[in-house]
C-alpha positions in Angstrom: 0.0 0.0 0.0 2.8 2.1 0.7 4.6 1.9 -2.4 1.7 2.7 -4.3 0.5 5.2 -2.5 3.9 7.1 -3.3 3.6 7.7 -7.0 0.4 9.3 -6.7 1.6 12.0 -4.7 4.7 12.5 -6.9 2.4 13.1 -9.7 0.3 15.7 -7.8 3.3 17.5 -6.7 4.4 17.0 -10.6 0.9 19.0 -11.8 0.9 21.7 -9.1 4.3 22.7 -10.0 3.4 22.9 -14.0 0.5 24.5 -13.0 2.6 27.3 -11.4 5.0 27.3 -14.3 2.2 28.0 -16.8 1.0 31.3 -14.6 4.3 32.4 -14.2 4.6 32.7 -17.8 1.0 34.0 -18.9 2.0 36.5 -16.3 5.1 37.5 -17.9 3.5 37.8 -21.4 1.1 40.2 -20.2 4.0 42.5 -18.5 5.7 42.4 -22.0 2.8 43.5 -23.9 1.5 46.0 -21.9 5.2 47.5 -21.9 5.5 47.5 -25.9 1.6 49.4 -25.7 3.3 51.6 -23.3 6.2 52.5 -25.9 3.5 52.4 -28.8 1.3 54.8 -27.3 4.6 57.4 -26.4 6.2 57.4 -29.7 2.0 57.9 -31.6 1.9 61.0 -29.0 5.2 62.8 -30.0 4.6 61.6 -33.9 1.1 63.8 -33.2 2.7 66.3 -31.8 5.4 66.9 -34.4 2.8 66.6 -37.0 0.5 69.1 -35.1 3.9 71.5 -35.7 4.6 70.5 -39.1 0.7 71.5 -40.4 0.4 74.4 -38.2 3.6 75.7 -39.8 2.2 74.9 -43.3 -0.9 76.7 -42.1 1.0 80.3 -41.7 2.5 79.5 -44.5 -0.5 78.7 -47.2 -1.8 81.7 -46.7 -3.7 82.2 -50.1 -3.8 79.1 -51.3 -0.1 78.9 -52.0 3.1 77.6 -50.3 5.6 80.6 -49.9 8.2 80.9 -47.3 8.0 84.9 -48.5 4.6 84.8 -47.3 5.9 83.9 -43.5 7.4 87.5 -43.7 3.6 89.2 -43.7 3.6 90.8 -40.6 -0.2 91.3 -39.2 -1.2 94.1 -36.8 -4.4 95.0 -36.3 -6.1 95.5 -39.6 -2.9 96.7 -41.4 -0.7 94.0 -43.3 2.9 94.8 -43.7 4.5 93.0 -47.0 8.5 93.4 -47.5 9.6 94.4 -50.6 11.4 91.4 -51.0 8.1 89.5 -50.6 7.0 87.6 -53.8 3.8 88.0 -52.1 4.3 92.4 -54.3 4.4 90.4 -57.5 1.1 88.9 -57.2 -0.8 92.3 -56.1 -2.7 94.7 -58.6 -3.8 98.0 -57.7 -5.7 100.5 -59.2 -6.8 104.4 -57.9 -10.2 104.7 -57.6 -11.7 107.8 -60.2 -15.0 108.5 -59.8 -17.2 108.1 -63.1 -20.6 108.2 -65.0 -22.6 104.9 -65.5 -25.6 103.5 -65.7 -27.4 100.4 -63.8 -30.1 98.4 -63.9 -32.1 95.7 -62.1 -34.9 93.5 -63.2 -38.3 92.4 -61.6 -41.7 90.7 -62.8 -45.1 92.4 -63.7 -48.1 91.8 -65.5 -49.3 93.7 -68.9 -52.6 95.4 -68.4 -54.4 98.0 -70.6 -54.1 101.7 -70.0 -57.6 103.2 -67.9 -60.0 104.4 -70.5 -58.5 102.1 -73.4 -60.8 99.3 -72.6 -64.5 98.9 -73.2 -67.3 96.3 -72.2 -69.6 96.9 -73.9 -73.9 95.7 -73.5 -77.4 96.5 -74.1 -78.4 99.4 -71.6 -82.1 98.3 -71.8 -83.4 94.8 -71.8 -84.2 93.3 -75.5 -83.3 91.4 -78.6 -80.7 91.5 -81.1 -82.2 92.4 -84.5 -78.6 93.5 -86.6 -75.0 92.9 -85.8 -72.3 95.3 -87.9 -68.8 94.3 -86.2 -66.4 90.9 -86.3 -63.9 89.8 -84.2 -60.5 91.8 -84.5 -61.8 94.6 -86.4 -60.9 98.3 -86.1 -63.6 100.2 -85.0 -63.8 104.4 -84.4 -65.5 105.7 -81.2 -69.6 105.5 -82.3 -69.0 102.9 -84.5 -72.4 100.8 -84.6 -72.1 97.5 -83.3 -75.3 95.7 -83.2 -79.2 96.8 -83.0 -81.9 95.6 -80.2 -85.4 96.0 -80.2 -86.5 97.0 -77.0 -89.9 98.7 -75.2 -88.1 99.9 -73.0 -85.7 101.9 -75.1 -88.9 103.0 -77.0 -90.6 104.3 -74.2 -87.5 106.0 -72.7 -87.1 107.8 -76.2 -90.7 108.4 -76.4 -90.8 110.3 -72.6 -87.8 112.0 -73.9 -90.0 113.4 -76.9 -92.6 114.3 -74.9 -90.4 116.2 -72.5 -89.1 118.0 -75.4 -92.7 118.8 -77.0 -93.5 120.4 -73.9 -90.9 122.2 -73.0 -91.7 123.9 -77.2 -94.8 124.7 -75.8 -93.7 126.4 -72.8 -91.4 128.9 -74.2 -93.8 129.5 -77.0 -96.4 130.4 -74.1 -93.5 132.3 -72.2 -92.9 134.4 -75.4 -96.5 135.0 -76.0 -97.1 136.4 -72.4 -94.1 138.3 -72.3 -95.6 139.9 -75.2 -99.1 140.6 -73.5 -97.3 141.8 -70.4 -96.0 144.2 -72.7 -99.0 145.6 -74.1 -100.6 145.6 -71.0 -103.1 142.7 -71.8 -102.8 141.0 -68.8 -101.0 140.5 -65.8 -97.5 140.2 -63.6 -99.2 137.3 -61.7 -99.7 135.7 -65.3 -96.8 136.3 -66.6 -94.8 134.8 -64.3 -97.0 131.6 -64.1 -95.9 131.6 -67.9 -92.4 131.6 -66.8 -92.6 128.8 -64.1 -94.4 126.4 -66.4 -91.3 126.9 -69.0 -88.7 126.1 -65.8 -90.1 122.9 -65.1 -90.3 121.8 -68.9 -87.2 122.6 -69.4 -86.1 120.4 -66.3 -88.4 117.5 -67.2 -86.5 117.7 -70.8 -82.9 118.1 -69.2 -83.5 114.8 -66.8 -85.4 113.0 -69.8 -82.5 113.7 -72.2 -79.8 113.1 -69.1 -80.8 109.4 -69.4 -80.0 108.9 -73.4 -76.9 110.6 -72.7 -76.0 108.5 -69.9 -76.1 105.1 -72.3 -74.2 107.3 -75.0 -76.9 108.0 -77.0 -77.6 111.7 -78.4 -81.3 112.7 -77.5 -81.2 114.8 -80.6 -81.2 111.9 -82.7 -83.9 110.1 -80.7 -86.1 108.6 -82.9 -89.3 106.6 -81.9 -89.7 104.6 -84.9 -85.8 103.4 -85.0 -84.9 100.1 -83.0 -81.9 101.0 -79.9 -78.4 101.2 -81.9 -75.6 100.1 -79.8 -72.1 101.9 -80.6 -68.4 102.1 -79.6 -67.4 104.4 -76.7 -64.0 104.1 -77.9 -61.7 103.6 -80.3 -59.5 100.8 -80.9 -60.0 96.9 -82.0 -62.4 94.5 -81.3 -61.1 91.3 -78.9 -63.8 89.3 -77.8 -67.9 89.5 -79.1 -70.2 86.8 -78.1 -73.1 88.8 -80.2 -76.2 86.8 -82.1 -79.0 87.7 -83.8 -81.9 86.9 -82.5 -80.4 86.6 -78.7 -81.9 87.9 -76.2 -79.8 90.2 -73.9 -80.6 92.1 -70.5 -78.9 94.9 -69.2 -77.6 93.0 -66.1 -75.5 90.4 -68.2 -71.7 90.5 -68.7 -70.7 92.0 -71.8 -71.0 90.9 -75.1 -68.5 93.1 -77.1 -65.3 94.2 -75.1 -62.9 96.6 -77.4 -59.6 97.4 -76.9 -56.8 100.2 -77.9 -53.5 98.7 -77.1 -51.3 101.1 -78.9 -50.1 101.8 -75.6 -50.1 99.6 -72.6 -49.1 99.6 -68.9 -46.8 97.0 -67.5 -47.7 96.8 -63.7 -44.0 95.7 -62.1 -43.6 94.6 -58.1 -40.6 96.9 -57.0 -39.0 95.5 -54.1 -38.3 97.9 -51.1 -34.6 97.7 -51.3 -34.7 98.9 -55.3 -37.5 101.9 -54.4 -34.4 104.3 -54.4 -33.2 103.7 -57.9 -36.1 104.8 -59.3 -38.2 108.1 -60.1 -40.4 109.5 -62.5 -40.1 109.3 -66.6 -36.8 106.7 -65.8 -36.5 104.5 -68.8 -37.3 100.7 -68.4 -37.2 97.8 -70.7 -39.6 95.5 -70.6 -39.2 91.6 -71.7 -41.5 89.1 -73.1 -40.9 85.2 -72.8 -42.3 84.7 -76.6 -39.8 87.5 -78.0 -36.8 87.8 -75.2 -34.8 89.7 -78.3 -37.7 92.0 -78.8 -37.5 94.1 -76.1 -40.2 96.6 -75.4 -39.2 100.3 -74.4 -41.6 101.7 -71.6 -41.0 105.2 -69.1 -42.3 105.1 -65.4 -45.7 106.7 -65.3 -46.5 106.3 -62.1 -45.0 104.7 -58.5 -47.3 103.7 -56.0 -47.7 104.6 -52.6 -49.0 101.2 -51.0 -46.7 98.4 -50.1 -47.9 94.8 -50.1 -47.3 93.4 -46.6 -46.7 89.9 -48.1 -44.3 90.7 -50.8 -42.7 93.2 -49.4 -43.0 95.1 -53.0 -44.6 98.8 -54.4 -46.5 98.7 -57.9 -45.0 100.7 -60.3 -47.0 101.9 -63.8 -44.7 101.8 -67.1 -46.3 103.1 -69.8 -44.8 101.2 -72.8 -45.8 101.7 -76.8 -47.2 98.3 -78.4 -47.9 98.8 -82.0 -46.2 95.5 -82.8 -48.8 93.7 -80.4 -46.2 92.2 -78.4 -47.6 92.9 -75.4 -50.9 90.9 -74.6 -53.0 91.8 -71.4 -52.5 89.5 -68.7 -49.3 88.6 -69.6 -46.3 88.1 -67.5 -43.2 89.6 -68.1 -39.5 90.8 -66.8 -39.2 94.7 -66.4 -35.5 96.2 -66.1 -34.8 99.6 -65.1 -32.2 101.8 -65.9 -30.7 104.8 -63.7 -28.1 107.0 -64.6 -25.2 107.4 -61.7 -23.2 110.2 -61.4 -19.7 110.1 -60.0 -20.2 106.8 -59.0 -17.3 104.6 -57.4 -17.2 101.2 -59.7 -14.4 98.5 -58.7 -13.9 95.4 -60.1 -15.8 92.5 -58.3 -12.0 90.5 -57.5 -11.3 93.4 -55.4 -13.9 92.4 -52.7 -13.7 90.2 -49.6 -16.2 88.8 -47.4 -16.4 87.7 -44.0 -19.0 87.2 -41.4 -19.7 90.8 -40.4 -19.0 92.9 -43.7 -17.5 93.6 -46.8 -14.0 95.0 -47.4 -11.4 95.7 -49.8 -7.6 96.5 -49.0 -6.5 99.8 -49.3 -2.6 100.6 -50.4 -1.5 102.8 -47.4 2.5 103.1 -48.1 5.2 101.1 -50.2 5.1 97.9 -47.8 1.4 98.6 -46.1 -2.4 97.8 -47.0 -5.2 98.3 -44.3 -8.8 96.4 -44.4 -11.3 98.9 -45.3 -15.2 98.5 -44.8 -17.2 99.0 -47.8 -21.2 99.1 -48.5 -21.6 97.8 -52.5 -23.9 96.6 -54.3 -23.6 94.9 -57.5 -23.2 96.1 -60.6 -23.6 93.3 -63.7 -21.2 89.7 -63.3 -17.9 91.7 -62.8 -18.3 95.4 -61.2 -19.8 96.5 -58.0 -21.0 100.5 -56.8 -19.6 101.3 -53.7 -21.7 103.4 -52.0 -19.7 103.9 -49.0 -16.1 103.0 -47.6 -13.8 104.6 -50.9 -13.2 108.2 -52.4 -11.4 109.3 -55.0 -8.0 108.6 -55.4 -7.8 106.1 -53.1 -5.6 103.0 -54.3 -6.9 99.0 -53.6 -5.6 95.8 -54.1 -7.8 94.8 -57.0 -6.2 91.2 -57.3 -3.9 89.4 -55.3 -6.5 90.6 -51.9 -6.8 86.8 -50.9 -2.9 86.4 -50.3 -3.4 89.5 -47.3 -5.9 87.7 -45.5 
């Protein structure tokens, strides 16, 4: 028993001691490779570090967009730049002195066409009745009191007939009037009579004013008012006929929309939206052009006629009138078109659109102060076609700028 007993416990003592060997050395494995992370970790922090140094220096160095060791040189204070002559940074810069000249500008905005007031006419039976004759067609020329189409109607007849009547009467009074001024005269009869005679010829004459005030009011001279001839509708205006919906035999009443609309659109207005910020570049008679999508090389000339005095609240916008000529029937009503409006600027400050830099706050160009020195300068422009902006504030006259090369001082 004892013998056997003592092999057993030699191979216990045998796998304790492996087991120890095999911990020490996962033990020692993990020392080493936390040691090389250690290292790894150190030399990734001071390659980070250098190349933190190597791009800032790049950085101060790219300034423009290009790699110059001259541009290292730019010495910054404030809003002044100071470039050595020796700087290649000289050789890239462009001035030019600012002279004050005459130009003119423009900007563009939508409107609509529309017909002048008083060039447009719809046109329908006064009095209820039926078309008996029709003289016009569609697109023809007409004069102002050109016939367009006859309606029998009772109560045209019995308007002209109360006008004739009126008038009949008021023949009678004055020939009464006359007759007793004539007795008064003589001494026939009396003051008292006489000036019943008088009265009586007031009111006719009233009676005939109002009757005849109604023909006149539906165009029609009382003069030629003629019981036995059917109503004759005419023209108000002159110009062309563009829409007539006119049968014969049709009945029509004075309440319905108009049958015959005419039309002079020699002349037409072009109703534009100004915005607020473009009210000041405009006045009175200023010339405009005015362009159509169907003919964009056919522009229309036009003046400002009027500028309104209402803003819309929504578009933020002011109409303004421009009365333009449209002989060649470019212009239709209701159409929309692009208006452009032209000023002309007096010693105006124009710089080339390179010249200008932006930032988050402003605007700003850099002025040429000495040999080696350019300050930032503040400007208020606005632009001025693809390449030129007006400076409205910021430059005078005979100030030089850096009209290339600006980017390189920034």
């Amino acid at each position: 028993m004892l013998n056997k007993r003592i092999p057993d416990q030699i191979h216990t003592n045998f796998s304790r001691t492996l087991f120890m060997y095999k911990y020490v050395l996962i033990l020692c494995l993990a020392l080493i490779t936390a040691c090389r992370d250690n290292q790894s970790d150190n030399s990734g922090t001071q390659e980070n570090k250098g190349g933190y140094r190597h791009r800032e220096q790049n950085r101060k160095r790219h300034r423009g967009g290009f790699a110059d060791t001259d541009a290292a040189k730019l010495t910054y204070i404030n809003d002044t730049v100071y470039v050595p002559e020796e700087s290649s940074v000289n050789k890239r810069l462009k001035t030019h002195s600012i002279q004050p000249e005459n130009i003119q500008v423009w900007f563009t905005t939508t409107g609509i066409a529309k017909p002048l007031s008083g060039h447009l006419a719809h046109v329908n039976t006064p009095f209820d009745g039926r078309v008996i004759r029709c003289f016009v067609r569609l697109g023809e020329k007409v004069k102002a009191g050109t016939p367009l189409f006859e309606v029998s109607s009772s109560d045209y007849l019995e308007t002209v007939r109360t006008c004739l009547q009126a008038s009949q009467q008021k023949d009678l009074a004055e020939k009464n009037f006359l007759r007793k001024q004539e007795l008064l005269e003589s001494g026939v009869i009396s003051k008292k009579e006489f000036d019943e005679a008088k009265t009586g010829l007031d009111l006719a004459r009233k009676e005939c004013e109002k009757a005849s005030a109604i023909l006149r009011i539906f165009n029609f001279n009382p003069e030629e008012a003629d019981i036995s001839k059917p109503l004759l509708v005419r023209s108000p205006i002159a110009g062309e006929l563009v829409f007539t919906d006119v049968t014969v035999g049709q009945y029509l009443k004075a309440d319905d929309e108009a049958v015959v609309t005419v039309a002079d659109l020699d002349r037409i207005w072009i109703i534009a939206r100004v915005k607020e910020k473009d009210l000041g570049a405009i006045k009175l008679n200023d010339r405009a052009e005015v362009i159509t999508e169907g003919f964009p090389d056919k522009p229309v000339s036009g003046t400002v006629n009027y500028i309104g005095n209402i803003m819309d609240e929504q578009t933020r916008s002011v109409e303004v009138y421009l009365e333009c000529d449209n002989k060649d029937r470019i212009l239709k009503p209701g159409m929309f078109i692009t208006a452009r409006f032209y000023r002309q600027l007096n010693d105006a400050i124009v710089i080339p659109a390179s010249a200008v830099l932006q930032d988050n706050l402003s605007s700003y160009v850099f002025l040429r102060a000495g040999n080696d020195k350019y300050v930032k300068q503040d400007i208020l422009a606005e632009t001025n076609g693809l390449n030129n902006v007006i400076v409205k504030s910021g430059l005078a006259k005979g100030d030089i700028i850096v009209t290339e090369g600006s980017i390189y001082l920034r």
